[in-house]
N, C-alpha and C positions, 0 to 999 in steps of 0.2 A: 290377820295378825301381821302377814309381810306385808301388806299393803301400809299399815299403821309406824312398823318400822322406816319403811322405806321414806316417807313422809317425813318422818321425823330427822332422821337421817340427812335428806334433803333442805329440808330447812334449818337445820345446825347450818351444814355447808354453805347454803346460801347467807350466812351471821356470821361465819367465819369470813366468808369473801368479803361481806361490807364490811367488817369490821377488819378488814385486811386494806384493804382501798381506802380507808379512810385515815390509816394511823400513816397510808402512805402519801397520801395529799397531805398530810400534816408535819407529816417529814420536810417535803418538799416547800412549803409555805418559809417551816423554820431554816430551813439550808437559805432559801432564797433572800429573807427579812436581815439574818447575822452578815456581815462584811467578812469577818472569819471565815466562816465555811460557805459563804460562795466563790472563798478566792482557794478554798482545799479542792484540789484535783480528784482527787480518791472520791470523794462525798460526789461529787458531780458527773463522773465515772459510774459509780452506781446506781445514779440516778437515770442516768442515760439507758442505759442494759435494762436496769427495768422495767425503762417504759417502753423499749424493743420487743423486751420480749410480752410483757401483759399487750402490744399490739400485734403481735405473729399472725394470731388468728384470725384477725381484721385484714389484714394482708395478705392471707394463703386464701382466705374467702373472695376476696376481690379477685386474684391474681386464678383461680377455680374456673372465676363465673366471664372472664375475661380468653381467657384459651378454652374452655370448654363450654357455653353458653346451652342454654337448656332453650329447645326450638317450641315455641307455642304452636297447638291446633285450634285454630277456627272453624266454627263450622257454621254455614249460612243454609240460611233457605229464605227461598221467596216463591212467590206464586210466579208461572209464565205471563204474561199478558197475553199472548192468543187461546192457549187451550184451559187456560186456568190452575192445570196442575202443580204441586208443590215440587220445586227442586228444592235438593239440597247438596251440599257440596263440601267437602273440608279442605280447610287452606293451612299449610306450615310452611313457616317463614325459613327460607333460606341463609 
């Protein structure tokens, strides 16, 4: 039953977001096309902030993965070539 809410719920949200993005590209098309309101500061102002902030997240993820970088483990093996035995070994990147 939550499982079927949650779902549902989710994909509203996900309809509302497109349908959010999309009447906002549409904004911006018609601010951009009219000579009027691309020469209105306010309308252009707004547009700005918006697109600041719908990118935060795009930039706190970059700015994350930049100061705190997540270190990979390798791990190798290979046979010796004298005794035949399998080594193996893990390597993290510094």
């Amino acid at each position: 039953m939550w499982e079927k809410i949650k779902k549902t719920l989710n994909h509203i949200y996900r309809v509302f977001l497109a349908l959010l993005l999309l009447v906002f590209l549409v904004m911006i098309l018609v601010t951009l096309m009219v000579k009027d309101l691309r020469l209105n500061t306010n309308i252009m102002s707004i547009i700005s902030l918006v697109v600041v902030v719908l990118s935060l997240p795009g930039i706190i993820n970059t700015l994350t993965e930049e100061f705190n970088p997540k270190k990979k483990t390798y791990k190798l093996s290979s046979k010796c070539p004298n005794c035949k035995h399998l080594i193996e070994m893990d390597m993290k990147e510094e």
